[in-house]
C-alpha positions in Angstrom: 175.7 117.9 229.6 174.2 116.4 232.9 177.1 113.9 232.8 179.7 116.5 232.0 178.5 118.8 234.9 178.6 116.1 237.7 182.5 115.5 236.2 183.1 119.2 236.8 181.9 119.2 239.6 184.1 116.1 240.7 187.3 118.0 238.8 186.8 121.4 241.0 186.3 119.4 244.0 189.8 118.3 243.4 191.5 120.8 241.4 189.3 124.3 242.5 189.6 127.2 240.7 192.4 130.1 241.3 190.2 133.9 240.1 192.6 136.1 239.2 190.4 138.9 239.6 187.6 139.1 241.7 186.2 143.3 242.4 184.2 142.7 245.5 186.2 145.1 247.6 185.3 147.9 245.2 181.7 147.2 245.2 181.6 146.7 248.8 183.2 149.8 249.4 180.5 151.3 246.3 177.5 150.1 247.6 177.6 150.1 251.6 181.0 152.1 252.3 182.4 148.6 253.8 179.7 147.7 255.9 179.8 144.2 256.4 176.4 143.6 258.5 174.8 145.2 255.3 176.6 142.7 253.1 177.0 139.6 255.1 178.9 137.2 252.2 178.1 134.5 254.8 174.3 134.9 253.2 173.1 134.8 250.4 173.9 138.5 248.7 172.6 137.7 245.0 170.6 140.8 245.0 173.3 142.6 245.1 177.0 140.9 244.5 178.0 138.6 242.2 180.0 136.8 244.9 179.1 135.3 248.5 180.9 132.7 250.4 177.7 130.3 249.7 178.5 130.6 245.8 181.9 130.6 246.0 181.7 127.4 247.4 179.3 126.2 245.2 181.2 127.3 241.7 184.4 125.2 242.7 186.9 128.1 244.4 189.7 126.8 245.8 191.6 130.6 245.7 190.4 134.0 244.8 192.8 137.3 244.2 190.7 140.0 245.3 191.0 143.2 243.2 192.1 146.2 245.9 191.4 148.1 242.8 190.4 152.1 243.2 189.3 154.3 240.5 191.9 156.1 238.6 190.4 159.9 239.0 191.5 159.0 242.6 195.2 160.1 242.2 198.2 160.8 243.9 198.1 160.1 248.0 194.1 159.6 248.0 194.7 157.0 245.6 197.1 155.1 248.2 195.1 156.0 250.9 192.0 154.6 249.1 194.1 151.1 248.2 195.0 150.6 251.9 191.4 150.9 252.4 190.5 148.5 250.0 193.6 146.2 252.0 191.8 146.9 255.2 188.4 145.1 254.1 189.9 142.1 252.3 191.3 142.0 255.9 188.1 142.5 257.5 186.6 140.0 255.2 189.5 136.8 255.9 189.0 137.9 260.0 185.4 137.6 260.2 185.2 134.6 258.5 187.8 132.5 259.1 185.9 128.4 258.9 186.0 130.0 254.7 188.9 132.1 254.0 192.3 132.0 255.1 194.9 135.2 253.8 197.2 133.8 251.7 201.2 135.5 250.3 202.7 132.7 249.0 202.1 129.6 246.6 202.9 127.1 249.9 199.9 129.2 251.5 197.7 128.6 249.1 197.8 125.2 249.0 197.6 124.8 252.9 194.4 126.9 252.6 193.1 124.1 250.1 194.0 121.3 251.9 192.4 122.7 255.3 189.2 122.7 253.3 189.2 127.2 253.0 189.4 129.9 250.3 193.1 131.6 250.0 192.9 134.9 249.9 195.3 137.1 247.7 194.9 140.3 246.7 195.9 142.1 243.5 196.3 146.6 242.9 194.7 147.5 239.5 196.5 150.0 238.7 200.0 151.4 238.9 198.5 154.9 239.9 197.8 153.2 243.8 201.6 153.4 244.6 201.8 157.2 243.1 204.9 156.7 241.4 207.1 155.7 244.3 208.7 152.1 244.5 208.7 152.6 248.2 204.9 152.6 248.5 205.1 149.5 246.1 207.2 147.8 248.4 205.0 148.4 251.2 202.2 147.1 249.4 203.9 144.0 249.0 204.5 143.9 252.7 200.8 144.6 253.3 200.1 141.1 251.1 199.8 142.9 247.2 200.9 140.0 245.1 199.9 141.5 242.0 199.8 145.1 240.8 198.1 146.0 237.2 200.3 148.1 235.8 197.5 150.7 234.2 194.0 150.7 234.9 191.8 152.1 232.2 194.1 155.7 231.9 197.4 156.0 231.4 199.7 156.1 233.9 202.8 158.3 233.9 205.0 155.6 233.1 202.8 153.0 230.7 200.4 153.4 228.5 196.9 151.9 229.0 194.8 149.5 226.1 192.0 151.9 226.3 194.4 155.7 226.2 196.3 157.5 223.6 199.4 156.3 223.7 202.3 158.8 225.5 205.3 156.2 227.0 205.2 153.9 223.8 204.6 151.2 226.2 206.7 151.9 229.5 209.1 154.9 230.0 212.7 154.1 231.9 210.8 154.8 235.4 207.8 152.2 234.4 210.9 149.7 233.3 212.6 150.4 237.1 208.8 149.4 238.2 209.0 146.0 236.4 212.0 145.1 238.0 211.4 146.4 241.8 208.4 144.0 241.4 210.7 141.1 240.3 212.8 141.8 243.3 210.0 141.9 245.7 208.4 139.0 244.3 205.0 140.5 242.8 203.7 139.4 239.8 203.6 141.7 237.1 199.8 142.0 235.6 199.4 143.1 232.1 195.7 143.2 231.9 194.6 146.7 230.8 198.1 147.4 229.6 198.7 148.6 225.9 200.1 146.0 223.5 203.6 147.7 223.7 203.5 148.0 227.2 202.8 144.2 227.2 205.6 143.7 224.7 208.1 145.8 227.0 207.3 144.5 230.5 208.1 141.0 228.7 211.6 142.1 227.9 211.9 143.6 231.1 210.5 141.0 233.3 213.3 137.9 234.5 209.7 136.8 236.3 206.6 135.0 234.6 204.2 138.0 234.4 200.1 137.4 234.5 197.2 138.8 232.8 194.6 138.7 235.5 191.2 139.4 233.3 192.1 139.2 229.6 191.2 136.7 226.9 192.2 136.3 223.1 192.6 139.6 220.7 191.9 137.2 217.9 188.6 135.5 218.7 187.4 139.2 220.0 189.4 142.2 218.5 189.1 144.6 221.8 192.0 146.5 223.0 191.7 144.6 226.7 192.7 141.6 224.9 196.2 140.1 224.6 197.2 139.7 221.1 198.5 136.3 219.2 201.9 137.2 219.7 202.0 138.0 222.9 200.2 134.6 224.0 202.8 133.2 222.2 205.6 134.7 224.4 204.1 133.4 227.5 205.5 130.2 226.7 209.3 131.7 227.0 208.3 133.5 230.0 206.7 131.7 232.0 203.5 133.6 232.4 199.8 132.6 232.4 197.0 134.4 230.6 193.1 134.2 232.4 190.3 134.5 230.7 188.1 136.9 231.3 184.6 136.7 231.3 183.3 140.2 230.5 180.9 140.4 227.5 182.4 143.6 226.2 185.6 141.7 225.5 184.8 138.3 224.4 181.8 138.9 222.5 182.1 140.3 219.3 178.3 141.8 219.0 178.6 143.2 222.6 181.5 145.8 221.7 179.4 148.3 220.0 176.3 147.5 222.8 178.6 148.2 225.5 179.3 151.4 223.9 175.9 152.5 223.6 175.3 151.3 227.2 179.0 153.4 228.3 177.4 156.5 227.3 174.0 156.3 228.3 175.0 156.0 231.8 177.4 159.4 231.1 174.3 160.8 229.5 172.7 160.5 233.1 175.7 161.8 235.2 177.0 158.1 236.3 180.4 156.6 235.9 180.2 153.8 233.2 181.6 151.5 235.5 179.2 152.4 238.4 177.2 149.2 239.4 175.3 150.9 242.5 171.3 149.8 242.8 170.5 153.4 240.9 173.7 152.8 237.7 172.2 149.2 237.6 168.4 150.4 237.5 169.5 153.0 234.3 171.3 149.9 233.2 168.0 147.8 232.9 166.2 150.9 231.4 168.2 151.1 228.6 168.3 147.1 228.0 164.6 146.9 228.2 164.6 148.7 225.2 167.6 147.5 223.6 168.3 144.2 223.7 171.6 142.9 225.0 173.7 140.3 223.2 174.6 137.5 225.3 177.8 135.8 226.0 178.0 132.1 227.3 180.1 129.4 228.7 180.8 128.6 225.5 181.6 132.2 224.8 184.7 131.8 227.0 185.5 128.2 225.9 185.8 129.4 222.3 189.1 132.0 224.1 190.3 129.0 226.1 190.4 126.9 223.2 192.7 129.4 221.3 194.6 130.7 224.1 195.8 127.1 224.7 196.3 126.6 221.0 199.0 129.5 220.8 200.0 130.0 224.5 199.8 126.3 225.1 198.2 124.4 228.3 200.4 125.9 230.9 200.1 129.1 230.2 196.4 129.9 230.7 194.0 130.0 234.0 190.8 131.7 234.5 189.9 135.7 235.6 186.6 136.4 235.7 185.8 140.0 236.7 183.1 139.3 239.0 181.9 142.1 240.7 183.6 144.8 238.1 181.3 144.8 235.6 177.6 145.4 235.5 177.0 142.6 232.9 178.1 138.7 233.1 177.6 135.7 230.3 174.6 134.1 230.8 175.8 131.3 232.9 178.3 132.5 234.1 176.1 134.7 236.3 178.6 135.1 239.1 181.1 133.1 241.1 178.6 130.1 241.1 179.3 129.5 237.6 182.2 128.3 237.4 181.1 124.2 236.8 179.1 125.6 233.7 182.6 125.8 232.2 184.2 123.1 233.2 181.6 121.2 231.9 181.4 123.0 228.0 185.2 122.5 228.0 184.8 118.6 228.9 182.6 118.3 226.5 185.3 119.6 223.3 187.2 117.2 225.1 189.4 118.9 227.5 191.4 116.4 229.4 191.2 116.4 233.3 194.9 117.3 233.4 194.5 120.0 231.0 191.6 121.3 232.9 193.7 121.0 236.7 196.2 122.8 235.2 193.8 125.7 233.8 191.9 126.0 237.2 194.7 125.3 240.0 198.2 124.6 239.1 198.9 127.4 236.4 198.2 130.0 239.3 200.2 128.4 242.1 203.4 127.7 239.8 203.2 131.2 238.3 203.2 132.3 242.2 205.6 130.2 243.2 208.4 131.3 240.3 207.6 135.0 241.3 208.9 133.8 244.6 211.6 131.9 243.1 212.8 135.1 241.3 213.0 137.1 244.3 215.2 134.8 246.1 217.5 135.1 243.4 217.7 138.9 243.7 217.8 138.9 247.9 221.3 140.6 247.4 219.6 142.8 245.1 219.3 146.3 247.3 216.0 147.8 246.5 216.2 150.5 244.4 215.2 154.5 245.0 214.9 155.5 241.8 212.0 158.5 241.1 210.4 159.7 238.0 212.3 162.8 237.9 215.9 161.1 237.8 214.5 158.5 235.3 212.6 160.4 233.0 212.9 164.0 233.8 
C-alpha cells in the first residue's frame, strides 16, 4: 500500500482532485459567524474543520466547488439574503489568500488556476429554495459566480420533490422544468444530488446540458434515498453528466443508515438540528457514540461505489464529492480534505488505471464544465425567460 500511496500521490500531483462539494462556508458561518481571524484556513484548523489550506494541499486539490448552501427553514428573501452571504465569504476566503486560491467561472479558469500552481475556486447553491422561485435571482447568481445550484436540499421545494420528502411535484412541476432550462441557458450545471429519483429522471429529459450529482454515490451498493439509482447512472452516459461520490457514512455504508438514525434524533431529543456540527452538537455527538458504537466507513468504502458507478455509468461519467465540512461524521481515512491520496491509492491497488483515475479526479469535472458552457453559447439568442410559478403552475 506504501507503493500505491507514493503513486497517488505522484497521480494528484498531476491530475489533482475537482470536490464537487465542499460545506466550509456553512460551517464557517455556524461556528464563528464568518470570522476569519478565528478560523485562519492558512493554519492548521483540525480542531475544528475538516478543511484548511495546509490539507487541501496535502490531499491532492487541484479545484474545490464550495457549497453556498443555507438551511432550508431559511426561506423566501432571507434565504437569498443568507446565500449572498455565503457568496460574500467564499469571496473573502479567495481575497485573503490569493498565493492558494484563485475564483474560478469557467472550465478555461480552472485550468489556469492549476497550472499557476493555486486552488480554483467555484461555488455551488444547495438548494433551489436560495433563488425563491424567481429565475431572475438565478440569473444573478450565476452572475455573482454560482456554477451549480442543487435543485432541492433535504425538503421539497415548490417545484421538485426532494430524496428525503413526500413526494408533491412527481419529480418537477412546469415551473421546476422552466428552471432546468433557464440554467441551460445561463450555463449552470444542473445538480441532482438530494433530488428525488423522478426529479432526477425529469431534469434528464429536460436538460440539453450534462447535469451533475455533486455528493451522491451508488443506490445499489447502499440502498439510501441520497443515492442515484442504476438507471439513472446509466443515463449519464447519453447525457453527458458526471456522478461524484460521496463520502458520507450514512449513504455508503449499509450498517451506518439505521446508526445515523439513532444519532438524527438524539441530537432532536436535545433541541439541536441533526445537521448542527457546532463544538456543543459535536460534544452530544461523542456522548452518544461513546456509548454506542459507530460503524465505520473506509477508503475502501467509497471504492466499492466507484467501482460500480464506473461499471454502469462508465469512466467518464464519475468524479469525486466528498461533503467535507457537512456532515458531523467522515470514513475513517478519509478524515477530511487530507485524505484524498488514501483513495487513490485503494483504487490503484484493484487496478485502476492512471487514465481512469485522471479522468475521475480532474478531467470529468472540467469537461462537464466546459459543455455547460458550450450549451449556453448555443442558446445566446435564447432571451431569458420571465416565467413565475403562478403563470406556470397556478
Amino acid at each position: 500500500m506504501n507503493d500505491h500511496l507514493a503513486r497517488a500521490r505522484e497521480l494528484l500531483a498531476a491530475h489533482p482532485v475537482v470536490d464537487g462539494h465542499n460545506d466550509l462556508p456553512w460551517a464557517l458561518r455556524q461556528q464563528v459567524r464568518y470570522d476569519l481571524d478565528r478560523r485562519d484556513i492558512a493554519t492548521d484548523q483540525s480542531a475544528d474543520l475538516h478543511t484548511d489550506l495546509p490539507r487541501l494541499r496535502a490531499g491532492g486539490v487541484g479545484a474545490q466547488f464550495w457549497s453556498v448552501y443555507v438551511r432550508t427553514d431559511m426561506a423566501g428573501d432571507d434565504a437569498v439574503s443568507a446565500t449572498l452571504e455565503q457568496i460574500d465569504v467564499v469571496r473573502q476566503l479567495v481575497a485573503r489568500h490569493p498565493a492558494d486560491l484563485r475564483l474560478a467561472f469557467t472550465a478555461d479558469d480552472m485550468e489556469a488556476a492549476r497550472a499557476d500552481g493555486r486552488i480554483a475556486s467555484l461555488m455551488g447553491a444547495e438548494g433551489g429554495h436560495s433563488i425563491n422561485n424567481s429565475l431572475a435571482t438565478l440569473r444573478a447568481l450565476h452572475r455573482l459566480g454560482v456554477r451549480y445550484m442543487t435543485l432541492t436540499h433535504n425538503d421539497n421545494v415548490p417545484w421538485a420533490d426532494s430524496a428525503t420528502d413526500a413526494p408533491v411535484a412527481g419529480g418537477l412541476t412546469r415551473f421546476g422544468e422552466e428552471v432546468v432550462r433557464e440554467m441551460n441557458r445561463v450555463g449552470m450545471l444542473v445538480d441532482l444530488s438530494h433530488v428525488s429519483a423522478d426529479t432526477m429522471r425529469c431534469a434528464l429529459r429536460v436538460s440539453t446540458a450534462p447535469v451533475i450529482f455533486s455528493h451522491s454515490s451508488a443506490r445499489a451498493v447502499c440502498d439510501h434515498p441520497r443515492n442515484v439509482p442504476d438507471d439513472v447512472l446509466a443515463s449519464l452516459a447519453a447525457n453527458g453528466g458526471v456522478a461524484m461520490a460521496t463520502f458520507v457514512p450514512k449513504f455508503i455504508l449499509p450498517e451506518a443508515v439505521a446508526w445515523t438514525r439513532a444519532a438524527d434524533e438524539n441530537m432532536r431529543a436535545h433541541g439541536l438540528h441533526h445537521l448542527d456540527t457546532t463544538a456543543e452538537a459535536m460534544a452530544v455527538h461523542r456522548a452518544f457514540e461513546a456509548t454506542n458504537p459507530r460503524p465505520l466507513a473506509t477508503a475502501s468504502t467509497v471504492a466499492d461505489h466507484l467501482d460500480h458507478m464506473r461499471e454502469v455509468a462508465g469512466i467518464d461519467h464519475i468524479g469525486i464529492g466528498g461533503d467535507f465540512d457537512g456532515t458531523a461524521f467522515t470514513p475513517a481515512d478519509l478524515a477530511d480534505v487530507a485524505g484524498y491520496p488514501n483513495l487513490i491509492a485503494e483504487l490503484l491497488r484493484r487496478g485502476w488505471s492512471e487514465g481512469d483515475l485522471a479522468k475521475l479526479t480532474w478531467g470529468n469535472a472540467v469537461r462537464v464544465l466546459r459543455a455547460a458552457e458550450d450549451t449556453a453559447r448555443s442558446l445566446a439568442d435564447t432571451p431569458p425567460s420571465n416565467a413565475t410559478r403562478e403563470s406556470l403552475d397556478g
